[in-house]
N, C-alpha and C positions, 0 to 999 in steps of 0.2 A: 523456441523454448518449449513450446505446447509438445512439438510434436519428440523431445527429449526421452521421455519417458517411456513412447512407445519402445523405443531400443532400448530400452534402459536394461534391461533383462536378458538380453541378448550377450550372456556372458560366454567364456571360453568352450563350455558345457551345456549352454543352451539353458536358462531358466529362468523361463518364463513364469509371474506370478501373476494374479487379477485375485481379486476378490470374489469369493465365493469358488474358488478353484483350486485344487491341491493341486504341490508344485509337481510340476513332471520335468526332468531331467533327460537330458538327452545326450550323448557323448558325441560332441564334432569338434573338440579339441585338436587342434593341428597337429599331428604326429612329426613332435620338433623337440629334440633334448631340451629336457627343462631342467638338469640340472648339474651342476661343475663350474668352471669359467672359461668355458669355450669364448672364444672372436669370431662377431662377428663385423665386417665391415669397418672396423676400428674401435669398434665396442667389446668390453667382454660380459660374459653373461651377469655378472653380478654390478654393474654399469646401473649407477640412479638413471631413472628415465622421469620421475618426480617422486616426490614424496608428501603422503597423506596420514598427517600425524606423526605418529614415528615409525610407521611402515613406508617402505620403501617398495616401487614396482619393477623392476628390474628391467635392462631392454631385453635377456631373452623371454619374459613373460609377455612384454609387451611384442614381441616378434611372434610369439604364439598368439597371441589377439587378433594379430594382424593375417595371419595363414588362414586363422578360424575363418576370421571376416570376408576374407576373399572367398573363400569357401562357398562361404553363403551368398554372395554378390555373383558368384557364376549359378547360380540357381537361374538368377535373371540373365545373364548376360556370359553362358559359357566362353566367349573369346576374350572376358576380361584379364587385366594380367595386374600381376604387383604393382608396375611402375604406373597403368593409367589408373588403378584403385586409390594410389598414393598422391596421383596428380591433381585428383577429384575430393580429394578431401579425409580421403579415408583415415588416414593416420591420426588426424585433430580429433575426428570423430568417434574411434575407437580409444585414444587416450583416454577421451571426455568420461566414456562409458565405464572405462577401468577406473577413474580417478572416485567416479560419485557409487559406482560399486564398494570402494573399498573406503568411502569417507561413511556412507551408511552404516558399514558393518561397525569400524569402531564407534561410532557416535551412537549405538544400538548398546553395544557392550556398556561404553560408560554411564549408561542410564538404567542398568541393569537387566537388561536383556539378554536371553539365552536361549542357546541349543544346544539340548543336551544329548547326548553319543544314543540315548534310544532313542529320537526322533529321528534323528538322524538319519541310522540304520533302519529303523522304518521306512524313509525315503530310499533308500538304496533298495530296497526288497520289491518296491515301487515298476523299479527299471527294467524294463524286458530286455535290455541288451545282456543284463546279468543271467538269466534264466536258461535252463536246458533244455532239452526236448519235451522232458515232460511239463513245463512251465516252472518251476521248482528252482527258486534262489541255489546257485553254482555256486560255489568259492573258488574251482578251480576257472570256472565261465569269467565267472569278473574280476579276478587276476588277470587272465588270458587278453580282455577287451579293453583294461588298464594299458597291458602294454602295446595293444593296437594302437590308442591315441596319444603315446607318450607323454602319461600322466602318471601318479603316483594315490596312492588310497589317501594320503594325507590332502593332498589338492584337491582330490573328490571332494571331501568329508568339507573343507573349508569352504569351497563353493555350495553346498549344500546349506551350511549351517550360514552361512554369507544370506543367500537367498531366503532362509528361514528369516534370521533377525530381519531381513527387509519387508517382509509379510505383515511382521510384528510390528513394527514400526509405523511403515505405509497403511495400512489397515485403514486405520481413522481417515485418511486423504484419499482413500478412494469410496468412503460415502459418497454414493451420490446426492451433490449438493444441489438447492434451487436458486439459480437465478432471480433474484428481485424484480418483481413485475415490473417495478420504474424502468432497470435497468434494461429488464428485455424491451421496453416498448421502445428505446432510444435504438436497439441493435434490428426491430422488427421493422421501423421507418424508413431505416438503411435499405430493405429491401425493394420499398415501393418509390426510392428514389430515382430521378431522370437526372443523370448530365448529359451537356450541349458543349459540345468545345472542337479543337482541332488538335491534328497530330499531323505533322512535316516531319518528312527524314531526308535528314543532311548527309548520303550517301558516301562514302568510303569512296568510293568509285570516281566519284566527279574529280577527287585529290589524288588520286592515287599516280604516283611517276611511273611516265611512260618507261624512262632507264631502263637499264638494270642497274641492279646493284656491285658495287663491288665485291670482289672475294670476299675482303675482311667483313663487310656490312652482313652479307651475306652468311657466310658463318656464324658472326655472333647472332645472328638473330634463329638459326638453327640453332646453336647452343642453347638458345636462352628457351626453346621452343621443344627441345628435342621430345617431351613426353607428346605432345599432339601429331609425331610420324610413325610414333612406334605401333608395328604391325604383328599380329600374334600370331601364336608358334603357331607351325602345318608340319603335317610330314605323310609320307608317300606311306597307304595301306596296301598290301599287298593279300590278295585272299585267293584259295580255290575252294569252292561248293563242292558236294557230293551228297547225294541219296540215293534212294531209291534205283534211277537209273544207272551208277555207279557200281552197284552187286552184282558180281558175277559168280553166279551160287544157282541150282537149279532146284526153284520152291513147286513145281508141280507135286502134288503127294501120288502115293502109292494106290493101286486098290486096296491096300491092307488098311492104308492110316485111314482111308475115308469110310471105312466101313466100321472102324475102331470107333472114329468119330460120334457115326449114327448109334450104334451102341450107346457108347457115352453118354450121349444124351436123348436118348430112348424117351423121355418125358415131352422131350421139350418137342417130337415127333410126333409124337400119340395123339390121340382124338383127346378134343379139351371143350370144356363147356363154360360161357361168362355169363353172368346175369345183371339185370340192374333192376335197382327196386327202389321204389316211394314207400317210407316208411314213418311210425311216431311211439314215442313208449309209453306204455300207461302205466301207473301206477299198479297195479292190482291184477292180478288174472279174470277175476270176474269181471271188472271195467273192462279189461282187452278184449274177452271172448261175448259182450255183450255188443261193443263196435263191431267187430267181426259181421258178426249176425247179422248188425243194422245194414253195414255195408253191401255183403251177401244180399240181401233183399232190395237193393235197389240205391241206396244213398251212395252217392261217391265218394272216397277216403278223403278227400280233401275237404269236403263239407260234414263229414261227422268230425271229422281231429277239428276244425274250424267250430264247430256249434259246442264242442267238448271243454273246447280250450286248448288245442295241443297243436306243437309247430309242423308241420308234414317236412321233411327235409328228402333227395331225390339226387342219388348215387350214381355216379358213371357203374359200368359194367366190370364185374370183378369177377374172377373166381372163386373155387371153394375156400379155398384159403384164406385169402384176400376178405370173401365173406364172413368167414369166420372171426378173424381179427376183427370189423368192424362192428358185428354182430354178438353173434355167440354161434357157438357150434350145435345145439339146438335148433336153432332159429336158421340155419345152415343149410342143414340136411331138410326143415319145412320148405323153407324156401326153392330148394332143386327138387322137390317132390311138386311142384306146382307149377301148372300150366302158364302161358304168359297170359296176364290181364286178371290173372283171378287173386284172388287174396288167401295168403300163406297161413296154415295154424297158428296161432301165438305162440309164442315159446318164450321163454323167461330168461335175462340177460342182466347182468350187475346193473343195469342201469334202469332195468321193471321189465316188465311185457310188450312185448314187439307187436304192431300190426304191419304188417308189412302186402304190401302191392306186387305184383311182379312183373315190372312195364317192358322186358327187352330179354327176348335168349339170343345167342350168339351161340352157336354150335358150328366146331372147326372138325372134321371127318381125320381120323389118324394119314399121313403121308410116307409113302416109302421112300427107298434108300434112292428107287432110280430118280421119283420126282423133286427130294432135295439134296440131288448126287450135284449140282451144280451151285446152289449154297453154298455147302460144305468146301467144294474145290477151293471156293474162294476163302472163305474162310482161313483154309490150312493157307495156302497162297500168300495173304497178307501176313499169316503170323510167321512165315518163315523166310518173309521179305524184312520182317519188322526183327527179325531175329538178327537177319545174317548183315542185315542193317546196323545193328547194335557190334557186334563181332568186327566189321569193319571200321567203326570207329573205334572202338576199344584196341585194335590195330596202331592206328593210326596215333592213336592220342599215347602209344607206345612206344611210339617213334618221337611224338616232341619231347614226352618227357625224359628221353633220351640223349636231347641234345641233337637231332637231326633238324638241319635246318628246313624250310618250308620249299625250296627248290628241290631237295631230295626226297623228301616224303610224294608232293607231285609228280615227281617221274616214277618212282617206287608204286603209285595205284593210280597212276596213268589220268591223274585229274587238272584243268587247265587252267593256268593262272591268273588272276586279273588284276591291273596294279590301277590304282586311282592317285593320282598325284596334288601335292599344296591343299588337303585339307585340313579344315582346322575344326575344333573343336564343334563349332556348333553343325557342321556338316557341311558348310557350304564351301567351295572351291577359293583358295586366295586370288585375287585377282579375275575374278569372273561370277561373281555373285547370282547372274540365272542359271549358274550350274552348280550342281550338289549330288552327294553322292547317292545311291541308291536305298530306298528305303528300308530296303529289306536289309541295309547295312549298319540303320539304328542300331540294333542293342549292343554292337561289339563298339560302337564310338567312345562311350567312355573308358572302357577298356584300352583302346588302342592309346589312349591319351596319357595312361596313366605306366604302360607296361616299356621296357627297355628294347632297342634296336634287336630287331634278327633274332628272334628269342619267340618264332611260333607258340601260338595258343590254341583250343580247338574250343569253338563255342557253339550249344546248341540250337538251331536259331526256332524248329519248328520241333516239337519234341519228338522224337522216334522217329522222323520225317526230313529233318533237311540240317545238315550240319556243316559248319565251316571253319578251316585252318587259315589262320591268318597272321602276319607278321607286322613289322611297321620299321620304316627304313628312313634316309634324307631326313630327318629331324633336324627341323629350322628352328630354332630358339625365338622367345619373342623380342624383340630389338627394335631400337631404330634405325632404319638401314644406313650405309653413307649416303653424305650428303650428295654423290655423285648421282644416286641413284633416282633422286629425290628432287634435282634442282628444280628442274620446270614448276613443278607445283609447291617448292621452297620459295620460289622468286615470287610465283603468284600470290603468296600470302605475306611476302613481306610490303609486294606494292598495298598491297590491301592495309596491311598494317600501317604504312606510314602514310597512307592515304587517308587514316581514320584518326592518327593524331591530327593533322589540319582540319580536319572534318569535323573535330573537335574544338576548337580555334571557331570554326566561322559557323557552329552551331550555337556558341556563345555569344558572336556578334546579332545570331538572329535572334534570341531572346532578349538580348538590348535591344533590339528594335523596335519588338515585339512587346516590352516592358514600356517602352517610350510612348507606345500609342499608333504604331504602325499596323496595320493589319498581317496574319501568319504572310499570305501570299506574297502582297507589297515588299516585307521583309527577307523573304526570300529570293525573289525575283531580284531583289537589290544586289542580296550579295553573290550570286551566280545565276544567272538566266537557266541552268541546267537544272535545277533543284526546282523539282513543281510534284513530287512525291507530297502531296497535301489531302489527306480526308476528312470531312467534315464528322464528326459524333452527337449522336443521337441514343443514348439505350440508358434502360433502365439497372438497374443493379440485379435486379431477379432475370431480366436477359441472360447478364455475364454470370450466373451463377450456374446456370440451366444449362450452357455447354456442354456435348455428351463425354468428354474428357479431361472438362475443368482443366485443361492449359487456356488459361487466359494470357493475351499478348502483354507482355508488360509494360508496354506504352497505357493500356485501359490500366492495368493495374495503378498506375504511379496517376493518371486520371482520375480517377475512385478513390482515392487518397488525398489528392491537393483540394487547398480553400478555395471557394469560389473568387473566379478575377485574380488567378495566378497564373504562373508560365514557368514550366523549367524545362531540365535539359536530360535527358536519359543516354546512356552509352548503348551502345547493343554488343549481348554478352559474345560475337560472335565477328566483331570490327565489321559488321554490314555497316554501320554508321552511327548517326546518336539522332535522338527524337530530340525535337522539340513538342510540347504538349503546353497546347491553352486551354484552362478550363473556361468557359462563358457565363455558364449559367446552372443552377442546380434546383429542380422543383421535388416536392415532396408532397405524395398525396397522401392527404389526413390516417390516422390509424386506427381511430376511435370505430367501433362499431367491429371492427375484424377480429375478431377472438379467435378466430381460426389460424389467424399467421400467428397472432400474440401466442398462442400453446407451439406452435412449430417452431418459433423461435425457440422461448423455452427449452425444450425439450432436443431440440438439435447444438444448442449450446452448452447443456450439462458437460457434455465428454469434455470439450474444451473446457471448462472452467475445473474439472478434477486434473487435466491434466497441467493447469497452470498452478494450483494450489497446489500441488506436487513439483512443478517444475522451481517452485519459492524455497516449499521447505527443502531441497537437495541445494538449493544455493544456502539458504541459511545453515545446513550442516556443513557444505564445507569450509563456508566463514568460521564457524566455530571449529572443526577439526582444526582445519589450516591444510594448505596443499602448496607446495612449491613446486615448478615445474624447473627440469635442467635444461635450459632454451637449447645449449651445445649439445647435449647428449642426443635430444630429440631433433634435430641436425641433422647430428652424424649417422642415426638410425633411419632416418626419411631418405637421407642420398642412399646409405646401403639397400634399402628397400626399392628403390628406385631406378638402381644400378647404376648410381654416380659416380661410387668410389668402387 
């Protein structure tokens, strides 16, 4: 419930609110027809999926919820696919999200709440995806990026003023509110708490039949399983590199261009002089040329600007120019007129009178043609590698988008192919996970994942530097395979399975035994000699809190919860087997005197408390809107999501 709201906002367009934050909008709206009465899966687009008030969410909205959401779930987990997003809960999850999106917005309205068409547009002018080169709200830009995410300005605008009235609304529920001292000290005790108990697991394993199963057992239990085989799409990438070495073009320049060169930049050859200097500005010309003086006579500029009042600040080595910018052009010309170590005329500068130091010359003696005649070569060299570099792929990239497939273009400039076979999305090879494909193959993977069979691309991997043509072939879809493929390790999980329903059975008998007054071990050892998986517990709550990953084992969890001198029975979410958990004993060291945990609590429990007071009031608006849910429709939409039907 708490953690409700963090998603709460995670709508089709991304829009995110918090207090004290304008809303930002984002377009990751699944590019999926949103409108007609297309079928899908046995639904057509204008299909109730529920109904929230007298708006109705339709399945192809809710199918566009679902593409967004998977969108954002391969962030974390690029091999994810529809059918295991849908397995795991995604569908309840993203209904939930649409249902209390759209019970807020009416329950906003009817209490007279509004967003009106210039706020609105305000937020739209907000969005950089709208924006052109020069940053300048587009109308032709955010038509254009409308119809990238198959969305309409009407849908925008709704979800915008949707997310407004929710700002309005929620506002007051996300003050952050204080915890009751009483009540923090009963949550602060929790953490100086000690349990003492046991946990036995009645292993899967000790039950599990040696058989096999039959055909039919067999089957159904793969039918009933199929989303936990299903393996995500791969497909064969196929690339050839070229750079550099690849140019057959002769960049040696001429005696004419390297002489043109030196010409050219005659400045950049010529004798050049840098200076650096310790300087400070005085107010006044008389104040300046009176430090002068003192310094001249003996005091050093850092001890008269220091006895004066003034900061000494001390310049790398700059040129005339360079000086001039930082100084003045006065204060310029003193400055190169002046030996190193001695101190510069004053000269006056928009910001008062300069005294200046002059701690450093660098003098560079002019160079000739012959002594930077090997420079230069190189110089012309790379830019006519860099040239004929560009020329070749601009070739090349003329040829795909021609339609010439990626085996012709490779014989055509004679470059060698490389095929990487079965991978998938997140790089790494199906069926052989310490192999993966080349790093340097990163940037074109999401591409390759998204682009159609045999339909070469050329992408640039290192700029001006290393470019590569690439295709994508054998496109395996994600599926679950047949069961032929699959048995050995179908069998092994159904022994496991029915091994863990008995396992189930005689985990129950040990908690009768264990309820009756028998000891864990006694109990165990009674009902199978094999079961001696027993650890003794001992830890505090600020132990199991302190974990560097906070996955706590949920046998402690369902421990840390039970009364003292109780005993139950936990499943495990994964048919390894089911716990048995005794709690023994529970000590609690006093709290008084610790003001330090008492404000930690506090203060680590606000967030949870704004977000249960929020997770109340979205339940009390849909109680009042009213939401009916079509259990068939959301069904028929879950198998077609799924690829049942």
């Amino acid at each position: 419930m708490i953690s409700m709201f963090r998603n709460f906002f995670q709508s089709k367009i991304g829009l995110p609110i918090f207090i004290g934050f304008l809303i930002i909008v984002a377009l990751a709206f699944a590019a999926s027809d949103i409108s007609g009465s297309s079928t899908f899966g046995g639904l057509t687009g204008d299909d109730k999926i529920a109904v929230v008030g007298d708006d109705a969410i339709t399945s192809i909205e809710m199918t566009g919820a679902m593409n967004n959401a998977l969108t954002r779930a391969r962030d974390q987990d690029p091999t994810i696919t529809m059918p295991r997003f849908v397995a795991g809960g995604g569908l309840e999850g993203e209904l939930d999200l649409l249902i209390d999106r759209y019970a807020v917005g009416i329950f906003a309205q009817q209490y007279g709440l509004r967003a009106g068409d210039n706020l609105i547009n305000s937020e739209i002018l907000k969005i950089s995806a709208f924006r052109n080169l020069t940053g300048d709200f587009d109308q032709a830009t955010y038509l254009a990026a409308l119809r990238r995410q198959g969305i309409t300005d009407t849908i925008l605008r709704k979800d915008i003023g949707d997310g407004l009235l929710a700002q309005q609304l929620l506002r007051p529920a996300f003050a952050a509110p204080q915890m009751p001292e009483a009540a923090a000290r009963q949550y602060a005790a929790l953490v100086l708490e000690r349990r003492e108990g046991q946990i036995g697991l009645v292993t899967s394993q000790t039950y599990a039949p040696t058989r096999d199963p039959s055909d039919e057992q067999l089957s159904s239990y793969y039918r009933d399983n199929r989303t936990d085989y299903i393996e995500p799409e791969r497909r064969t990438i196929r690339f050839a590199a070229f750079g550099a070495d690849d140019v057959d073009a002769d960049v040696n320049p001429s005696d004419e261009q390297i002489a043109a060169r030196f010409t050219e930049n005659a400045d950049q050859y010529g004798a050049s002089e840098r200076r650096a200097i310790s300087s400070f500005v005085v107010p006044t010309e008389q104040g300046a040329r009176a430090l002068v003086a003192r310094i001249r006579g003996g005091t050093s500029l850092e001890t008269a600007a220091q006895e004066a009042g003034f900061q000494v600040s001390s310049g790398d080595l700059r040129d005339r120019e360079a000086m001039a910018t930082a100084t003045s052009f006065a204060m310029t010309e003193n400055i190169f007129a002046t030996e190193e170590g001695a101190i510069a005329e004053p000269a006056r500068s928009t910001l008062g009178w300069y005294v200046a130091r002059v701690d450093d010359i660098e003098r560079t003696p002019a160079r000739s043609l012959a002594q930077v005649r090997d420079e230069i070569v190189q110089q012309l060299q790379e830019e006519a590698l860099a040239g004929a570099l560009i020329d070749l792929s601009a070739r090349i990239e003329e040829q795909v988008d021609s339609g010439t497939s990626l085996t012709d273009v490779a014989t055509e400039f004679g470059l060698e192919i490389n095929v990487v076979t079965n991978v998938m999305a997140d790089g790494q090879v199906f069926g052989d996970l310490q192999q993966g494909i080349n790093p340097g193959l990163r940037p074109i993977l999401d591409t390759a994942f998204q682009m159609d069979e045999s339909e070469p691309q050329l992408a640039e991997l290192v700029p001006g530097v290393q470019f590569l043509i690439f295709d994508v072939s054998d496109v395996t879809e994600s599926a679950a395979p047949p069961l032929a493929q699959v048995r050995d390790a179908v069998t092994r999980d159904w022994r496991r399975f029915e091994g863990n329903k008995l396992a189930g059975q005689a985990a129950k008998r040990v908690l009768a035994a264990v309820r009756g007054g028998k000891s864990m071990r006694d109990a165990m050892r009674e009902e199978n000699a094999a079961l001696n998986q027993i650890e003794d517990i001992s830890l505090r709550r600020s132990e199991l809190l302190s974990a560097q990953d906070r996955r706590i084992p949920p046998p402690l969890v369902l421990l840390f919860s039970m009364a003292r001198g109780s005993t139950k029975v936990l499943e495990d979410a994964n048919n390894i087997g089911w716990y048995v958990v005794d709690l023994d004993k529970i000590e609690t060291d006093p709290i008084e005197g610790n003001e330090v945990l008492l404000a930690q609590t506090r203060e680590q429990l606000a967030p949870a408390l704004v977000g249960e007071y929020n997770a109340q009031l979205a339940r009390a608006i849909r109680e009042e809107v009213g939401v009916e849910r079509n259990a068939e429709a959301i069904e028929t939409l879950r198998k077609a999501l799924a690829g049942e039907s």
